[in-house]
LOMARKOL-235490 format. One line per field, with one value per residue: residue number from 1; x, y, z of N, C-alpha, C, CB in turn. Coordinates in nm, 3 decimals. Glycine has a CB too. Layout:
// residues N
i = c(NUM_...)
nxx = c(X_...)
nyy = c(Y_...)
nzz = c(Z_...)
caxx = c(X_...)
cayy = c(Y_...)
cazz = c(Z_...)
cxx = c(X_...)
cyy = c(Y_...)
czz = c(Z_...)
cbxx = c(X_...)
cbyy = c(Y_...)
cbzz = c(Z_...)
This chain:
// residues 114
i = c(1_2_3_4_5_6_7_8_9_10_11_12_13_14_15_16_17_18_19_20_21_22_23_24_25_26_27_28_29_30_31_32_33_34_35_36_37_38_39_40_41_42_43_44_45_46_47_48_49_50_51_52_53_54_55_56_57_58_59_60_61_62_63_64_65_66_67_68_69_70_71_72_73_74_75_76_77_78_79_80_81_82_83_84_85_86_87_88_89_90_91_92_93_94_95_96_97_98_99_100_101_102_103_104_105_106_107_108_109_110_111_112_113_114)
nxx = c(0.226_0.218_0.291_0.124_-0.121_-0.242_-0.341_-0.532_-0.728_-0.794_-0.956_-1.135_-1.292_-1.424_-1.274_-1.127_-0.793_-0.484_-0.160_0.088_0.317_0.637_0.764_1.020_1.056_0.941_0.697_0.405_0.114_-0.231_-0.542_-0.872_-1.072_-1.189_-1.411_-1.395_-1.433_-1.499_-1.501_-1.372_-1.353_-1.560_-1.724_-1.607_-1.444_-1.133_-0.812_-0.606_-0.263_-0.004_0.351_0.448_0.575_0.802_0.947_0.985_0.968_0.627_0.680_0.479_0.498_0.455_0.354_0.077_-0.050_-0.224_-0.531_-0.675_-0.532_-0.581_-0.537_-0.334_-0.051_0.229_0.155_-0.010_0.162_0.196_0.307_0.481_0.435_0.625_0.502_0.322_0.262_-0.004_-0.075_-0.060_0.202_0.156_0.255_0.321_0.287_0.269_0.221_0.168_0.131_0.119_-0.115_-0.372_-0.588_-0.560_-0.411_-0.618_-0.750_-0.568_-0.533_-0.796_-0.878_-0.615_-0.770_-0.960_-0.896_-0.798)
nyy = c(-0.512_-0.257_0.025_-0.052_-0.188_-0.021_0.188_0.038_-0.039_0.254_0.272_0.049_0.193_0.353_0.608_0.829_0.743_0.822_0.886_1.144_1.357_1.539_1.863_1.812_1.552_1.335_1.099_1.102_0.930_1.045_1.102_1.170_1.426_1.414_1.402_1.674_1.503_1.603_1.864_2.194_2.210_2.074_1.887_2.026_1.971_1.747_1.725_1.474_1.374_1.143_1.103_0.832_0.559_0.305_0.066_-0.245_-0.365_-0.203_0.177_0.430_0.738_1.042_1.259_1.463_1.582_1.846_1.971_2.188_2.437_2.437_2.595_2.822_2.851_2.810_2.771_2.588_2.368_2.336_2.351_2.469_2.282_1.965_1.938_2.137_2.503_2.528_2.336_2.223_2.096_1.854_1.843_1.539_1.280_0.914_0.654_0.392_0.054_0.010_-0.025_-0.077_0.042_0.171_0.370_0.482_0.594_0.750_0.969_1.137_1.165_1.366_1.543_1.583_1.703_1.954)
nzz = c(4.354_4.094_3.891_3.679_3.806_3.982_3.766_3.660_3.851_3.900_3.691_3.690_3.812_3.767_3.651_3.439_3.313_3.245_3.083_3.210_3.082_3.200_3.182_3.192_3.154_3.360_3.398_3.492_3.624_3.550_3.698_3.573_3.627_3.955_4.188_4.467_4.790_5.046_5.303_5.239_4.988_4.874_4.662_4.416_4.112_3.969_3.840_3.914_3.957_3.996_4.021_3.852_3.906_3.863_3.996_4.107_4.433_4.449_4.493_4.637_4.575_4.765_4.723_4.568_4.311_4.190_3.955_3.892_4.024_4.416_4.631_4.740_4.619_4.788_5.034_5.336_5.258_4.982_4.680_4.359_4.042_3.907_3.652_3.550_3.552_3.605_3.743_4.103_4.334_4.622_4.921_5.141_5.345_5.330_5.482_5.478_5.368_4.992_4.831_4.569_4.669_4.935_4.883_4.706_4.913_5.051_4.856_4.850_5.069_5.173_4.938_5.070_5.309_5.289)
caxx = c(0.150_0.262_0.159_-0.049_-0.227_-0.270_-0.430_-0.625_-0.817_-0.899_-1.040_-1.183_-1.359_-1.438_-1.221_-1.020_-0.636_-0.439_-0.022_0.116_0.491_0.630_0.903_1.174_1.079_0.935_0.576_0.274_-0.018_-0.312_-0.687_-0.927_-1.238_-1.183_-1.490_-1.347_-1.587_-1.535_-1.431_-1.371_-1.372_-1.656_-1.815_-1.530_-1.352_-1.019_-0.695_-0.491_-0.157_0.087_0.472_0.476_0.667_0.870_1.039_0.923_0.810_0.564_0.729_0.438_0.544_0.329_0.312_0.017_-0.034_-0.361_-0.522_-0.667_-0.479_-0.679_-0.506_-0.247_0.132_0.338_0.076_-0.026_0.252_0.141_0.432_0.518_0.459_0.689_0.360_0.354_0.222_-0.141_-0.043_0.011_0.191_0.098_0.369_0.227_0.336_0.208_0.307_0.098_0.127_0.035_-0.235_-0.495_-0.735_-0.477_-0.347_-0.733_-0.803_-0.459_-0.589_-0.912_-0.839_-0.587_-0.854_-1.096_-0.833_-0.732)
cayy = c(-0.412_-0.217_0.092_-0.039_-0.218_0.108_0.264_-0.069_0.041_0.344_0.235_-0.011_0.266_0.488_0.740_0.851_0.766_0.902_0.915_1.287_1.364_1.665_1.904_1.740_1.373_1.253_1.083_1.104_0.842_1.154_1.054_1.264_1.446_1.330_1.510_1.634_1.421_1.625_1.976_2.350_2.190_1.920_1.885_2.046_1.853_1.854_1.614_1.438_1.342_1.098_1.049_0.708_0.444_0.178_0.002_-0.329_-0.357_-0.060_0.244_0.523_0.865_1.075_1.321_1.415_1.696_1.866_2.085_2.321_2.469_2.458_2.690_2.918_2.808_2.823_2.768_2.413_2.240_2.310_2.427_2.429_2.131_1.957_1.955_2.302_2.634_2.448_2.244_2.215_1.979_1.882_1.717_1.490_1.139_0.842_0.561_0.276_-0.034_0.060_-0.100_0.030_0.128_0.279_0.482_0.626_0.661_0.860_1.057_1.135_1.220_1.488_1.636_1.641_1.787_2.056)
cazz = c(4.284_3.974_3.849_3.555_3.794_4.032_3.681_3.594_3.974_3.895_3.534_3.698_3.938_3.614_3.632_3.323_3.338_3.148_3.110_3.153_3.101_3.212_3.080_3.277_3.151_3.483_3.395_3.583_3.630_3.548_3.718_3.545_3.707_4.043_4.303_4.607_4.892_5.170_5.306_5.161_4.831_4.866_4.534_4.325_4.053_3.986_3.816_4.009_3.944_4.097_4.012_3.817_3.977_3.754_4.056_4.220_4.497_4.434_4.650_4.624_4.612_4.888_4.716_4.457_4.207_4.130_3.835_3.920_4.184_4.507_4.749_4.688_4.636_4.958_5.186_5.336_5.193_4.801_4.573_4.225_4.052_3.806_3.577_3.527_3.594_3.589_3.853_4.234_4.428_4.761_4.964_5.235_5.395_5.262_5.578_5.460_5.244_4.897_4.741_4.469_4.779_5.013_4.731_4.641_5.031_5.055_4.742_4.881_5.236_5.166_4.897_5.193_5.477_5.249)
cxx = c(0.243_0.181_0.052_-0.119_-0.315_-0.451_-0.514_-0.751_-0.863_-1.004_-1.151_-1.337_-1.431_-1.423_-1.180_-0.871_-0.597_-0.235_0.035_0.216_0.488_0.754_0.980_1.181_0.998_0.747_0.476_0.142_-0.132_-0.455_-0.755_-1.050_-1.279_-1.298_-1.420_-1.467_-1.586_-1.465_-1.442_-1.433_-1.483_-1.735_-1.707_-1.457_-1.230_-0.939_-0.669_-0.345_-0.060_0.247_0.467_0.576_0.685_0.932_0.928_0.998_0.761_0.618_0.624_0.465_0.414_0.271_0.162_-0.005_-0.190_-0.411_-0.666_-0.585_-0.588_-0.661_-0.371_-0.106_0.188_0.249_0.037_0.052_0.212_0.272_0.408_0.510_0.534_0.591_0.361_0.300_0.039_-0.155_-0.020_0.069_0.218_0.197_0.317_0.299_0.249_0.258_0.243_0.148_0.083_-0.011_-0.340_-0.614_-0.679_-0.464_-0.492_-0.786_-0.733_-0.541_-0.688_-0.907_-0.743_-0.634_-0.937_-1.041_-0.796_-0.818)
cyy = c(-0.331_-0.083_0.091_-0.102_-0.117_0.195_0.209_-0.017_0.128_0.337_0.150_0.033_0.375_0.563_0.706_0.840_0.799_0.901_1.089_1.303_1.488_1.710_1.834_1.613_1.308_1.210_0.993_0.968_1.001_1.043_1.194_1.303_1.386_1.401_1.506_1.571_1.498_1.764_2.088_2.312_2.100_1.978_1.943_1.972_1.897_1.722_1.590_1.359_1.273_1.070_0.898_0.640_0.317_0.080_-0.150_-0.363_-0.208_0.028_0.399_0.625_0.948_1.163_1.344_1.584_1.717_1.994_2.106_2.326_2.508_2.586_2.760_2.835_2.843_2.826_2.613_2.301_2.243_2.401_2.405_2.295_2.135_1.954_2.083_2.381_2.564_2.388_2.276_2.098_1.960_1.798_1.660_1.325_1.012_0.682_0.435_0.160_0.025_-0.058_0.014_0.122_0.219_0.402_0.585_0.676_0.792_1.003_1.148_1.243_1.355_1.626_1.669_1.705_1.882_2.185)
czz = c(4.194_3.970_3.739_3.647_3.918_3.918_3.629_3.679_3.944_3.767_3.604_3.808_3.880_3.610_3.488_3.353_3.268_3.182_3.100_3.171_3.096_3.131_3.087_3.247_3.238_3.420_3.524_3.579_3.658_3.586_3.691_3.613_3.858_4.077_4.397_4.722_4.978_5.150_5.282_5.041_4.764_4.713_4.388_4.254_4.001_3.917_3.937_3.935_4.020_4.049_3.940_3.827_3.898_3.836_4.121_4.326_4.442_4.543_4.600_4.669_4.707_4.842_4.589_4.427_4.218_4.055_3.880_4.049_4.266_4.618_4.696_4.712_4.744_5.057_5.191_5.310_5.022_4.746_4.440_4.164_3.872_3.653_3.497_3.601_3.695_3.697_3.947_4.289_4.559_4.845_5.120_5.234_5.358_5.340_5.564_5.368_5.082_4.842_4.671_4.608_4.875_4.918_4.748_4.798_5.070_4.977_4.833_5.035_5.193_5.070_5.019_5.297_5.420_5.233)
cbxx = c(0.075_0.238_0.185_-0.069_-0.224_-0.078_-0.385_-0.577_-0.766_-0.834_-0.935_-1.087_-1.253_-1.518_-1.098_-1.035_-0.553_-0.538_0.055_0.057_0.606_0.622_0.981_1.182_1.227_0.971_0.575_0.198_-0.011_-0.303_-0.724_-0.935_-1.355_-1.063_-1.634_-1.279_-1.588_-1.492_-1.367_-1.211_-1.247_-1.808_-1.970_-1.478_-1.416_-0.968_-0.561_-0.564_-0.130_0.024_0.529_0.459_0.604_0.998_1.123_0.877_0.805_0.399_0.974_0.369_0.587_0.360_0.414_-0.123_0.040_-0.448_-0.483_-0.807_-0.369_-0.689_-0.483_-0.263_0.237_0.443_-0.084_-0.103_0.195_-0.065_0.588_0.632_0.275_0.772_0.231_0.320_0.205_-0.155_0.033_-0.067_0.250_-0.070_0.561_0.043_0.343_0.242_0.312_-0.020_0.023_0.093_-0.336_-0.642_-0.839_-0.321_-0.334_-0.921_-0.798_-0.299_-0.674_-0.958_-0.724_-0.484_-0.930_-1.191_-0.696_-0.668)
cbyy = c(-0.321_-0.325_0.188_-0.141_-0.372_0.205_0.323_-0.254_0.089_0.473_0.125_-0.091_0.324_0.539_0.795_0.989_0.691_1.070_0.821_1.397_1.295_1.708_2.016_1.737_1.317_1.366_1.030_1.251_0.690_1.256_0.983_1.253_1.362_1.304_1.482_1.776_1.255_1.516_1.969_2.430_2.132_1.883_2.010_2.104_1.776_1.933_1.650_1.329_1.416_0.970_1.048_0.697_0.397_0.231_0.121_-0.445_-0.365_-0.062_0.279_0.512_0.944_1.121_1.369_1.293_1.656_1.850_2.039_2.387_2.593_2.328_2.604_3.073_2.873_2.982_2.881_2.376_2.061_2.402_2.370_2.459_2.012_1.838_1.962_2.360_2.769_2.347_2.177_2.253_1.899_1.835_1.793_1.513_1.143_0.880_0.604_0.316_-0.143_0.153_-0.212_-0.129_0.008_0.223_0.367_0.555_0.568_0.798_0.962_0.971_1.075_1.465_1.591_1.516_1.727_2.018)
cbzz = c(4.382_3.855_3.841_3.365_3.799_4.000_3.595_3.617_4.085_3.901_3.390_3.709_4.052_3.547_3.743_3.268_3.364_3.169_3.001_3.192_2.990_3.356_3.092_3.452_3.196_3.674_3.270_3.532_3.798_3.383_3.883_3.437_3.609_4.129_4.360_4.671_4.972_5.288_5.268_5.124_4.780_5.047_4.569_4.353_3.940_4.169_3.736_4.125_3.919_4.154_4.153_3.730_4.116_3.640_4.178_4.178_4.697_4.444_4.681_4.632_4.464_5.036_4.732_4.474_4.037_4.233_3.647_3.930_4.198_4.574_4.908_4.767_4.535_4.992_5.200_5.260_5.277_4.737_4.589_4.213_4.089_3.836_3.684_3.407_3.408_3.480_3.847_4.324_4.391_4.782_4.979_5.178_5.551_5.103_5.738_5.418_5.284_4.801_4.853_4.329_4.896_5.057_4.502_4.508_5.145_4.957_4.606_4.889_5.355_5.159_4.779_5.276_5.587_5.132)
């Protein structure tokens, strides 16, 4: 797996992808308009952001970014994100295989436990 074909999945799932580079250089795989499914936030929409990975094998970063900020910075595990101000990122373990479906379950699940 690759990440174009990570962003082919979610196209293929009809989100919006999108490439977003930050100050620092580091670019993002952006999914636009996600809904959260479950939780505090159920029904809210929101970016998501993941670290874009150039290496093979695919090694997915755990962590993931999201715009709007959902919860306040320094709580839960949400900090600063290299993104910007706009941004949170959520740092969280990611112990699975990656594949396009792990990946959006990952996604998904820590919108809904948050």
């Amino acid at each position: 797996m690759t990440s174009d074909d990570l962003e082919k999945y979610f196209r293929q799932t009809g989100y919006t992808v999108e490439l977003l580079s930050a100050p620092n250089g580091e670019v993002y795989t952006g999914i636009r308009d996600v809904e959260v499914p479950a939780g505090p936030h159920a029904g809210r929409i929101c970016d998501v952001a993941i670290l874009r990975c150039t290496s093979t094998p695919y090694a997915m970063p755990a962590a993931i970014h999201t715009k709007p900020v959902l919860y306040p910075k320094g709580t839960r595990a949400i900090q600063d994100s290299n993104l910007g101000p706009d941004w949170a990122y959520w740092s969280r373990r990611f112990d699975r295989p990656p594949t396009p479906k792990t990946i959006a379950t990952h996604i998904m699940t820590i919108l809904s436990e948050a």
